[in-house]
C-alpha positions in Angstrom: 121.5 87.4 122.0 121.4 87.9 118.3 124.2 86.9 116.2 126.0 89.6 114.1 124.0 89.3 111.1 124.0 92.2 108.0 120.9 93.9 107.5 120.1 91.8 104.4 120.0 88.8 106.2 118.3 89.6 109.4 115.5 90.5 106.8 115.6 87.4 105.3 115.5 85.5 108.4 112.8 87.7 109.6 110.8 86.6 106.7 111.6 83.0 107.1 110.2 83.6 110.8 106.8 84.9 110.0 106.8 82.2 107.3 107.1 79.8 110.3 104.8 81.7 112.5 101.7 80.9 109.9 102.8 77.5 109.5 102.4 76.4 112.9 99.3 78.5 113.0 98.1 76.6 110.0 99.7 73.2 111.4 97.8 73.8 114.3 94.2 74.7 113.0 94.2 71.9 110.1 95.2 69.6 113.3 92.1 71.1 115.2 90.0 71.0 112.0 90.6 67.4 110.7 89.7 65.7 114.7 87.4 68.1 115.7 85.8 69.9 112.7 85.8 73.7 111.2 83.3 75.0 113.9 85.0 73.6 116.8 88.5 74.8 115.6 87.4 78.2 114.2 86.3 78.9 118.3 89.8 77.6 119.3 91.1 79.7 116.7 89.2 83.1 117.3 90.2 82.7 121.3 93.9 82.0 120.3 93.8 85.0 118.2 91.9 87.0 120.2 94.9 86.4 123.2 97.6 87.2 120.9 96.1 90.6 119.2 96.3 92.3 122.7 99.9 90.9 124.1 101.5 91.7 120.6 100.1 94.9 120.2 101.2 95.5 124.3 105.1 94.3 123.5 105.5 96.4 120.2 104.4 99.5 122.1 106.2 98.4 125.1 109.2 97.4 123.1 109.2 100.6 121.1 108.0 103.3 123.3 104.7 104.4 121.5 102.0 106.0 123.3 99.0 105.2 121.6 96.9 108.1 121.9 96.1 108.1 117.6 95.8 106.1 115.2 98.8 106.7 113.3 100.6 104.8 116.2 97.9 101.8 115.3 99.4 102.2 111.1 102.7 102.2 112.6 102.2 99.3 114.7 100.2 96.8 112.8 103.0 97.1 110.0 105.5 95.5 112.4 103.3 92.7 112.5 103.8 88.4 111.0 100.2 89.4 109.8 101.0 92.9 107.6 104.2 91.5 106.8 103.1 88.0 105.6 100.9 88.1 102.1 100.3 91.7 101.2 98.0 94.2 102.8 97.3 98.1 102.3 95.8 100.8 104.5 93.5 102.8 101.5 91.6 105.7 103.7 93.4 107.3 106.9 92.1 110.1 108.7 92.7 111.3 112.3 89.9 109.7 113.3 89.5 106.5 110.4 91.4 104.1 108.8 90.8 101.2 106.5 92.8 98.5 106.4 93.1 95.7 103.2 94.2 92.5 102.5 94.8 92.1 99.7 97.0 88.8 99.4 96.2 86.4 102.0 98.8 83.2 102.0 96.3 80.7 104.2 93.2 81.9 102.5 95.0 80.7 98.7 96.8 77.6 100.2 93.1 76.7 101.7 91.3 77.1 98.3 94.2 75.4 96.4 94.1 72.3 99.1 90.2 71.8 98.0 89.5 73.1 102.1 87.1 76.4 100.5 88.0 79.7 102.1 88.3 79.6 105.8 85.8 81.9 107.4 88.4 83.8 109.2 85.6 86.9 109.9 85.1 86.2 114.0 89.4 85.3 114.1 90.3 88.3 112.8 87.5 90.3 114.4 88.9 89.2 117.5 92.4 89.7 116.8 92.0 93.5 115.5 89.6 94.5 118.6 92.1 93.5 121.3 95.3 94.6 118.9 93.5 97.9 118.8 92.2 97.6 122.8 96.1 97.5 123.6 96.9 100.4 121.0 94.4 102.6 122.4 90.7 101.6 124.3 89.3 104.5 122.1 89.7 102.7 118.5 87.0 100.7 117.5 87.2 98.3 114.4 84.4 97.0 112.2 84.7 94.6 109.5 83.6 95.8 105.8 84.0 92.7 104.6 85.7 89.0 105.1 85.7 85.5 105.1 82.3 83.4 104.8 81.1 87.1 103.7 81.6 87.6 99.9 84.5 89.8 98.9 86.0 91.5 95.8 88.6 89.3 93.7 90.3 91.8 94.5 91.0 91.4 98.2 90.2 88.8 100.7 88.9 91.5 103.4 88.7 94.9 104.5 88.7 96.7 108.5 87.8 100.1 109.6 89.0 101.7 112.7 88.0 104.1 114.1 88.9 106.7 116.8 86.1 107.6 119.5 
């Protein structure tokens, strides 16, 4: 299926592949944005995001046996992701039962702000995209958002998640 690639390069196409996963969710939502306005494609956005948290989250664990029952399995998984891979993020506090989760680079957010378009308030998209990730890890994890997009952040990251483990 894959061609016979060394290491170095199936990396490198890996990375142009999440590249081109955010472009044609950018593509898409600037699309959406310019016909129909921010509102209206910040809803389409949040139920597109909200769809793809839980079936990504569902195939890694599928596709690499995890169980689920912790939320080291949620680390684990959510670093296999376009969206921990693309930009840079960090997980600061972890405990058996909470873990917070950082970005700290955000690619769409700095081509928005560069563009003149402000920040995107990606709060609700994200929201949705980390409770149904985290549904499909385990039903037990609960996220909140610390902080994120229209909320005011730190210069030093965009935003910030907690999970946690009922």
């Amino acid at each position: 299926m894959f061609p016979e690639l060394p290491s170095e390069k199936l990396k490198a196409l890996l990375k142009v592949y999440v590249r081109q996963f955010f472009t044609l969710d950018g593509l898409w939502f600037l699309a959406v944005e310019d016909k129909f306005g921010l509102d209206a494609a910040t809803k389409l956005d949040e139920k597109v995001w909200d769809g793809l948290g839980f079936r990504e989250a569902k195939r890694l664990k599928e596709a690499l046996n995890l169980k689920g029952e912790n939320l080291q399995t949620l680390i684990e998984t959510l670093k296999l992701t376009p969206f921990y891979f693309y930009g840079k993020s960090e997980f600061k506090e972890t405990s058996d039962n909470k873990v917070v989760f950082r970005v700290v680079e955000c690619p769409p957010q700095i081509a928005r702000v560069k563009a003149g378009r402000g920040e995107f308030p990606c709060k609700h998209v994200d929201l949705a995209y980390f409770k149904s990730f985290a549904q499909a890890i385990n039903p037990k994890i609960k996220v909140k958002c610390l902080t994120a997009p229209p909320d005011p952040h730190p210069k030093e990251y965009w935003c910030e998640w907690e999970f946690n483990l009922e």
